[in-house]
C-alpha positions in Angstrom: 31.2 14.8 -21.5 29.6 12.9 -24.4 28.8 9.4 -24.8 28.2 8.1 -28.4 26.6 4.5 -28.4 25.3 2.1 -31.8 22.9 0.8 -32.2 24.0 -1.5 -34.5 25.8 -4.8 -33.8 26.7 -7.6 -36.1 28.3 -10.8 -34.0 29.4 -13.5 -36.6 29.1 -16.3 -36.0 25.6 -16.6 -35.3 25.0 -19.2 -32.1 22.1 -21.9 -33.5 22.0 -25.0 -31.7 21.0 -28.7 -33.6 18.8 -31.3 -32.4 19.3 -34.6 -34.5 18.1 -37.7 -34.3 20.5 -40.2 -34.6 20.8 -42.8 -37.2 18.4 -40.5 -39.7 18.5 -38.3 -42.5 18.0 -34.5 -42.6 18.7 -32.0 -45.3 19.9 -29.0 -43.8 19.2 -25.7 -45.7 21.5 -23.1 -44.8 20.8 -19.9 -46.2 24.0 -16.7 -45.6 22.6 -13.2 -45.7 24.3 -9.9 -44.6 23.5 -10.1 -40.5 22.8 -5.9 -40.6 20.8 -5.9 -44.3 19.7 -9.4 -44.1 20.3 -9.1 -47.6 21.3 -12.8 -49.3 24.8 -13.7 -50.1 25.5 -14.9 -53.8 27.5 -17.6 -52.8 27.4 -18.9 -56.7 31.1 -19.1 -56.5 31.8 -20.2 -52.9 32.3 -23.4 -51.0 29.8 -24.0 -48.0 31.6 -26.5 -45.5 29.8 -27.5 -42.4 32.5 -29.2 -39.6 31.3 -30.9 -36.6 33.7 -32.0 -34.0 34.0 -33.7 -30.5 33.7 -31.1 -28.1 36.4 -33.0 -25.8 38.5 -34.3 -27.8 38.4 -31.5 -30.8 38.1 -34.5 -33.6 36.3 -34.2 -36.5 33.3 -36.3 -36.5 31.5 -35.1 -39.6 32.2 -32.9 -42.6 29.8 -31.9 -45.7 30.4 -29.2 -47.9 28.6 -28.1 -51.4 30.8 -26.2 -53.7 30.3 -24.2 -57.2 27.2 -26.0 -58.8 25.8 -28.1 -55.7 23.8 -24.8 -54.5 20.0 -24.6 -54.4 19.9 -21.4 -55.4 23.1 -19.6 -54.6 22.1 -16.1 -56.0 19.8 -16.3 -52.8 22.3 -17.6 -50.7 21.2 -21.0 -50.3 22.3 -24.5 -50.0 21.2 -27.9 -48.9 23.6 -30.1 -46.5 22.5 -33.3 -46.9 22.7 -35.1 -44.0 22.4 -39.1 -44.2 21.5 -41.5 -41.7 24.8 -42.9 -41.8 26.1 -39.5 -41.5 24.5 -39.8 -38.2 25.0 -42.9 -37.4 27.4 -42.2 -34.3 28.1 -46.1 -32.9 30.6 -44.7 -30.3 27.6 -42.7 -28.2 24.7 -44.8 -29.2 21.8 -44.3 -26.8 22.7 -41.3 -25.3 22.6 -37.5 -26.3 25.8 -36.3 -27.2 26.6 -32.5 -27.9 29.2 -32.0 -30.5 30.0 -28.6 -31.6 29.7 -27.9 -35.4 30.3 -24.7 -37.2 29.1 -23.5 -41.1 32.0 -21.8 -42.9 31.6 -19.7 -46.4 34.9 -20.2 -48.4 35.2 -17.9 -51.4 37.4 -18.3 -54.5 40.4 -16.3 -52.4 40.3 -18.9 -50.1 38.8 -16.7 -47.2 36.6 -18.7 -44.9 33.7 -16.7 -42.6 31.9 -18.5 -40.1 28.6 -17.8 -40.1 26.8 -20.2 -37.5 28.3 -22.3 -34.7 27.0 -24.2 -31.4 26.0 -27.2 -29.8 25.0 -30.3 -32.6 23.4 -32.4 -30.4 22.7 -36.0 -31.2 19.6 -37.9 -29.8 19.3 -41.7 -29.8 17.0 -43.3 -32.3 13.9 -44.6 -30.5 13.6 -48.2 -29.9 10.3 -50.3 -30.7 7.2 -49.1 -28.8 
């Protein structure tokens, strides 16, 4: 009896866990390429939508998205989430890490959204005067 194994496997979404400060800004460049080819995406056409939510309570904390036109350079797959500090700003956990969880969907012109990373956006409290 036979066995035939791959080699190959492609798990989307790719786990990648954030470490923020709270309260400051940071551009996020997110770049989608095939996961077996690594071969960019051309997402000139597509919507790129990150979510974070409350991992207890499921409610959307924070939502960015760059669509058609906004993309750094979308024949290589790339985009730039802009994240602000009052983005960040988070007054309901304010000095203590919290973990959301956040996920970075591609939407095309069909409408069909692919995650392509999720996992733990954790937010850090801004430090105080030394």
């Amino acid at each position: 009896m036979s066995h035939s194994t791959s080699n190959v496997v492609s798990l989307l979404p790719v786990r990648l866990d954030l470490l923020l400060v709270r309260g400051t800004a940071n551009p996020l460049l997110v770049t989608l390429a095939h996961p077996e080819t690594e071969a960019p995406y051309d997402i000139t056409l597509d919507t790129i939508v990150l979510t974070v939510r409350d991992g207890l309570t499921g409610s959307v904390f924070l939502t960015k998205s760059n669509g058609p036109g906004s993309h750094s350079d979308p024949e290589a797959g790339q985009t730039i989430l802009d994240l602000t500090a009052a983005d960040l700003a988070d007054a309901t956990h304010a000095g203590v890490v919290y973990d959301y969880q956040y996920e970075i969907r591609r939407v095309q012109p069909s409408g069909a959204p692919n995650t392509f990373f999720a996992g733990i956006f954790r937010l850090k409290p801004t430090p105080g005067p030394v």
